[in-house]
N, C-alpha and C positions, 0 to 999 in steps of 0.2 A: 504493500500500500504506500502513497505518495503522502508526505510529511505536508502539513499546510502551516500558516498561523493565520489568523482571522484577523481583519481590521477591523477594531471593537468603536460601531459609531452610534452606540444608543441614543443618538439626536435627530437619527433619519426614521418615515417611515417608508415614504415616496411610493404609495401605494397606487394615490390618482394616473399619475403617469401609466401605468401597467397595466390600470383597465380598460376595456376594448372600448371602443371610440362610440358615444350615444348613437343609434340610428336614428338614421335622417326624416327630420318632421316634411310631409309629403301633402300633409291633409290639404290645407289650405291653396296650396301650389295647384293640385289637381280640382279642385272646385274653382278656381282663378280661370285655370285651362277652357274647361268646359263653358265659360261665357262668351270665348271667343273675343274679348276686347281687349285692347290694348291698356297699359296701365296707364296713361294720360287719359284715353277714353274714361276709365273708371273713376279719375282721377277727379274729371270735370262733373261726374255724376255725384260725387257724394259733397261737389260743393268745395273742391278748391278753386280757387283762382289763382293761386301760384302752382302752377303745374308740376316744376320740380322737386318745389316741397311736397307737395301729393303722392311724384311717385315714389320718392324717397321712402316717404312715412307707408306706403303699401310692401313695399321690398320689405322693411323693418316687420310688418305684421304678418307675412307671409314665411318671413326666414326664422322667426321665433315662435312661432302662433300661438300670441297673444296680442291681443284687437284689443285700442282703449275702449275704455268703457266712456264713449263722448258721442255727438253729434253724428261726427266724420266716421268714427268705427262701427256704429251701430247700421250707420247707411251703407257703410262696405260689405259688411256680413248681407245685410240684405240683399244687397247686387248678387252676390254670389250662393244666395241660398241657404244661408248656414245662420241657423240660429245660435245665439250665446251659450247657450244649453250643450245643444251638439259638439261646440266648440272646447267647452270645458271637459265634457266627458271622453273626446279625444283626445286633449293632454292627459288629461289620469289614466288613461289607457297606454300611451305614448313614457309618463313617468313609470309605471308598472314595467314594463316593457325595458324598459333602460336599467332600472333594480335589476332583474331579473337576470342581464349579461353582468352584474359585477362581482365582481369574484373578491378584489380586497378592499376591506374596509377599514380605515383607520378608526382603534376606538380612543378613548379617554379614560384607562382606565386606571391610570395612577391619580388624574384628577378628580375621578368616584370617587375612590377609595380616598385621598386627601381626606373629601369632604367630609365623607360619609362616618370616619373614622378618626376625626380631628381632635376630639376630646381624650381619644384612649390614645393618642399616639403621644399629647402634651402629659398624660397622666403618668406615661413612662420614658417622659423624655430624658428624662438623666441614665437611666439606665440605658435608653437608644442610643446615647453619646458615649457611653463608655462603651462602652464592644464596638471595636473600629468597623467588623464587618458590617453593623448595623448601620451606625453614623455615614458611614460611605456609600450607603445603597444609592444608585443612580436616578434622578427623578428627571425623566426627559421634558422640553420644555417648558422647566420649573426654574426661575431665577427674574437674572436683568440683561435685556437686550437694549443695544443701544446701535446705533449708526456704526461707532468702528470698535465696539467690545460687543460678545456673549459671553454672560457668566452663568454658565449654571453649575446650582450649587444642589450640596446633597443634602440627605434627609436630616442630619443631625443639623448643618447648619439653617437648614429652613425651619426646624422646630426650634432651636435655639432665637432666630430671628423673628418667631411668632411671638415668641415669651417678651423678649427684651426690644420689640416694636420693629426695625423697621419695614417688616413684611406685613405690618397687621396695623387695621386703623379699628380699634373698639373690636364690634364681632364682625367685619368684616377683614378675611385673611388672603390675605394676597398673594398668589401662586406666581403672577408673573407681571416683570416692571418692564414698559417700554418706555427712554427718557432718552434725554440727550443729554452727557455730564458737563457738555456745555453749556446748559442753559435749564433753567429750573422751569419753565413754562412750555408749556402744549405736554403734558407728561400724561400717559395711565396707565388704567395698572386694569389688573383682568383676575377673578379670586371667584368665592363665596361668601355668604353671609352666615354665621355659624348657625343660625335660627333657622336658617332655610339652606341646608346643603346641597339639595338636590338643584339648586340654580345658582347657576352662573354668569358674574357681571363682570362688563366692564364697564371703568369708569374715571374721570377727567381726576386728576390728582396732581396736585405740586409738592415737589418733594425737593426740600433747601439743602444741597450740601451730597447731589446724589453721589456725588464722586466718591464723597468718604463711604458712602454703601455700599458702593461699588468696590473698594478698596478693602471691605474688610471679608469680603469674599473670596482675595485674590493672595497670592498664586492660586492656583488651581490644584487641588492635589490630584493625579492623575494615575494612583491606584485605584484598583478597579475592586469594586467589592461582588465577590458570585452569587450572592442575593441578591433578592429583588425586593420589591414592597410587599405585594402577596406574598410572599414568601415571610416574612415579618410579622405581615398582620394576620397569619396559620395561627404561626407561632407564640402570639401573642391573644389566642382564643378564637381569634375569628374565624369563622364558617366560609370557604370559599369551595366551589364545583372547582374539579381540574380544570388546567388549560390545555384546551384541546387545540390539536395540530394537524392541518392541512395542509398537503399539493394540490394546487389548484383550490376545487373545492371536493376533495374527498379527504376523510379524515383519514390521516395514517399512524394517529396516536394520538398520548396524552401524559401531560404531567400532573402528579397527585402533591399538592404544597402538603399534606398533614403527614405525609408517607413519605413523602421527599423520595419518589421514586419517577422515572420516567419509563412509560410503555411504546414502544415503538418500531413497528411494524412486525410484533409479536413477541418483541423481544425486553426483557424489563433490567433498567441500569438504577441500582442506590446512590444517592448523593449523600447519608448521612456524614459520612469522611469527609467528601470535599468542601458542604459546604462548611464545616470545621476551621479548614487550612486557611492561613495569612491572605492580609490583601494580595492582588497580584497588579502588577505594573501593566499599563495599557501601553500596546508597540503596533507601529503600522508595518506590517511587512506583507513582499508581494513573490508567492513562487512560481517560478517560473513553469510551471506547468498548468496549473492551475493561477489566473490571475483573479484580483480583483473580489477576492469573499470577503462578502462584509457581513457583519452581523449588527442588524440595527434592532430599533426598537422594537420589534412587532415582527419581524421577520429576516430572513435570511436571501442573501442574495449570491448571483454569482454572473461578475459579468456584466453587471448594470441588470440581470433578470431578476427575478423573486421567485427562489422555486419553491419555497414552504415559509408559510404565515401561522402564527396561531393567535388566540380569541381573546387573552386577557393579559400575561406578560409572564415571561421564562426568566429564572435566575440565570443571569450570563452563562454561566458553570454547563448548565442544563443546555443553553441555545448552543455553546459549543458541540457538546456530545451530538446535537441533534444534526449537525454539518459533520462531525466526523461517519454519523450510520450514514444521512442520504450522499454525501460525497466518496464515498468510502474511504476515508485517509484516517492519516495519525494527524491529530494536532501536539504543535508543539507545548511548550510551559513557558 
C-alpha cells in the first residue's frame, strides 16, 4: 500500500461546487414560445413604453420564473396564459426537483451543538481547558474574520472568551466577528441568543480596540486535536445518533461517539487508544502518487473531488482512518 499524509483543512467544506448544476427553468420560455410574438410585441402589450426596458424586465422573468407581483407582470402572465397559481406551483415542483439531484449538503453542526449545549459546555469549562485534547478541539468557522486576518480559535479559547466577554454581549454569544482592525465601524458579529438557541442572528456591532481581540487569539497554535465537538459532548453525557458516512449518497458506514468505534464497509476500527495520545502537529504535504487529499470539515477529498461526506462531524483521528480504508494507503504520523 502507498504511504499518504493528509492536508488537514477543517475550514473547507466546498460542497456547493460538486453539486450537479440546477436544471434548466423551461416553463415560462415554452409558454412565451407558443404566443408567437416577439418580446417588444409583448412588451408594448403589457404597457411599456420604453421598449428596452420591457424587454429586459421579460428576459429577467422568463430566465428566473418569477413574474412581479405588479401591473406589468400580472399583464405578462396573462398574455401568455399562465396564471400566478400555475406559476408558483411550477417553481415548487422545479425546487423539489433540484433537492432531489443534491447529493452534498453543508450542515451547521458545530453551531447546533454550540447552541444547543452552551450552558453544559460553560458549566465544564475549566475542566474543557485543562485537557489540551479538549481545549484544542477545532471549531470550523468559529472566531474573527477580517479583510487580511482569519483567526479561528478553539473550543477552550471561545469558552474562555464567553466567560471573560469579548465573544459575548449579555445572552447573546457570538460565534463569529466580521470587522476591520482598522476601523471600529460597519463591524458584526453572527451568534445566538442563549434564550432562544435554536436561532441565529446577525447583527451590527462596534467593537473598540478589535485588534487587541484579535491579538489575544494569536499565534495560532496549530496542533491539531483528534477530537471533535461531538465527540466531547458523548462524553460529556450527551445523547448523539452516529455519524453516518457516504459515497455519493449510499451509506458505507458509520461512527459510534459513545463507543468510539468506527464501522466501515463491514469492517469495525476502536479509537479508544488514539483518541488518548498527544496533540499532533498539523503539516501540508503532497505525494507524489496520490496528490492533493485533503481532509476538511465535513468530508474528504481527493483531487479537488469529494469522494465521501458524512452527516454531522468525524474526530480528525477517525476522518483519517476513513481515507486510509477508501484510499487504500498507510497514512503517515
Amino acid at each position: 500500500m502507498t504511504t499518504i499524509a493528509l492536508d488537514i483543512n477543517l475550514e473547507s467544506c466546498r460542497f456547493y461546487n460538486q453539486n450537479p448544476p440546477p436544471p434548466p427553468r423551461t416553463f415560462l420560455q415554452k409558454h412565451f414560445a407558443k404566443t408567437g410574438f416577439k418580446r417588444s410585441e409583448v412588451a408594448r402589450q403589457i404597457g411599456y413604453k420604453n421598449l428596452s426596458k420591457g424587454c429586459r424586465r421579460i428576459i429577467e422573468w422568463i430566465d428566473a420564473e418569477k413574474v412581479d407581483s405588479d401591473i406589468y407582470g400580472d399583464r405578462f402572465l396573462e398574455v401568455l396564459g399562465v396564471t400566478r397559481e400555475a406559476l408558483n406551483q411550477e417553481n415548487l415542483r422545479h425546487d423539489r426537483l433540484w433537492a432531489s439531484t443534491v447529493i452534498y449538503r453543508e450542515n451547521n453542526f458545530e453551531y447546533r451543538m454550540l447552541a444547543r449545549h452552551v450552558n453544559l459546555l460553560l458549566k465544564h469549562q475549566r475542566r474543557i481547558c485543562s485537557i489540551e485534547q479538549w481545549a484544542q478541539i477545532h471549531l470550523p468557522h468559529v472566531g474573527l474574520f477580517t479583510r487580511y486576518v482569519k483567526t479561528s480559535i478553539r473550543l477552550g479559547q471561545l469558552l474562555n472568551s464567553w466567560l471573560d466577554n469579548p465573544m459575548r454581549q449579555g445572552d447573546f454569544f457570538v460565534l463569529k466577528v466580521i470587522t476591520s482592525p482598522m476601523s471600529d465601524s460597519n463591524n458584526h458579529v453572527y451568534g445566538f441568543d442563549g434564550n432562544k438557541p435554536e436561532y441565529f442572528k446577525q447583527r451590527k456591532q462596534t467593537f473598540h480596540g478589535m485588534g487587541n481581540v484579535i491579538r489575544q487569539f494569536r499565534p495560532l497554535d496549530k496542533r491539531l486535536s483528534t477530537w471533535s465537538l461531538g465527540q466531547l459532548l458523548v462524553t460529556l453525557g450527551v445523547e448523539l445518533p452516529p455519524t453516518q458516512i457516504y459515497v455519493e449518497r449510499d451509506k458505507v458506514g458509520q461512527y459510534d461517539y459513545a463507543n468510539q468505534t468506527l464501522t466501515l464497509h463491514g469492517k469495525t476500527y476502536s479509537f479508544h487508544d488514539t483518541l488518548s495520545k498527544p496533540l499532533k502537529q498539523t503539516q501540508k504535504i503532497y505525494h507524489p502518487t496520490l496528490n492533493n487529499v485533503f481532509l476538511c470539515k465535513q468530508n474528504l477529498q481527493l483531487d479537488g473531488q469529494v469522494i465521501c461526506h458524512w452527516d454531522q462531524d468525524l474526530p480528525p483521528t477517525v476522518a483519517e482512518q476513513v481515507a486510509k480504508v477508501l484510499l487504500d494507503v498507510d497514512s503517515t504520523d
